[in-house]
N, C-alpha and C positions, 0 to 999 in steps of 0.2 A: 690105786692111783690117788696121788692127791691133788689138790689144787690151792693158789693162791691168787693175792689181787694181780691185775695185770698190772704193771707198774709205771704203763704210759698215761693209765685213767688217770684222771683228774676228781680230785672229791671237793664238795661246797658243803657247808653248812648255812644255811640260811634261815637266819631264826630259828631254830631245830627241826628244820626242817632237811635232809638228806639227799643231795642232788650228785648224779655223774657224768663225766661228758668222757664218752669215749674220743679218741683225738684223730681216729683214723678216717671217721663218717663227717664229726661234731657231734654225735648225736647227745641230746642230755636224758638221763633218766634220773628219777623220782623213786625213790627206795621206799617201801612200805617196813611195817616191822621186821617181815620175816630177810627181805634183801640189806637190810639197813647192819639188821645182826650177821651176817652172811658176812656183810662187806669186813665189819670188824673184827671177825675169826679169822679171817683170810689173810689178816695180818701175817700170819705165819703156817704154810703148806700145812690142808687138814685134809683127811679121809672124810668122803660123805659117811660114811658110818660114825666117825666124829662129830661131825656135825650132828646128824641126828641124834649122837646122844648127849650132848652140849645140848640142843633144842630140848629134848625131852626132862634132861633136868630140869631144865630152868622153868616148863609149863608141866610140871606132873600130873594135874587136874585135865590134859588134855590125853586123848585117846593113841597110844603110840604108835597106828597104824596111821591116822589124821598125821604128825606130826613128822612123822617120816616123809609123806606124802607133798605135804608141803614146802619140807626144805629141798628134797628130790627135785621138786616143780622149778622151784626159785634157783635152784643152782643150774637145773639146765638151761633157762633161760638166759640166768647171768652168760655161760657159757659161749650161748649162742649170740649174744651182742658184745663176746669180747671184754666184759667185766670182768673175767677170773681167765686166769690159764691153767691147764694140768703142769704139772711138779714132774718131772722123771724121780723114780725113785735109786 
């Protein structure tokens, strides 16, 4: 499966700062690094396995078990408020 942005979000940048308002609740979220980078890939349908290996090059110094973990975490959340959708393959 892959997944991409939802294409109703809305993105801000604010002072580099990373904001999204989903349109169906209003709700706004506040991207940290790991959702910020998430939101950017998502540009164009990726495999979480992609992701994590896009994460994992770009932080090599970090543990690839940590790093899996963490974009796993961040992408089911995005998920779950509707930040990303699955891609039919």
């Amino acid at each position: 499966m892959r997944y991409r942005r939802n294409p109703e979000v809305r993105a801000t940048d604010v002072e580099g700062e990373f904001f999204l308002v989903e349109p169906q609740s209003g709700q706004i979220y506040y991207l940290d690094q790991v959702t910020s980078g998430l939101w950017r890939l998502l540009a164009e349908p990726l495999s979480p396995e992609d992701l994590v290996e896009t994460y994992a090059a770009a932080f090599p110094d970090q543990a690839a078990e940590r790093v899996a973990g963490e974009v796993t975490a961040a992408l089911k959340e995005m998920l779950a408020d509707r930040l990303v959708t699955p891609v039919e393959d």
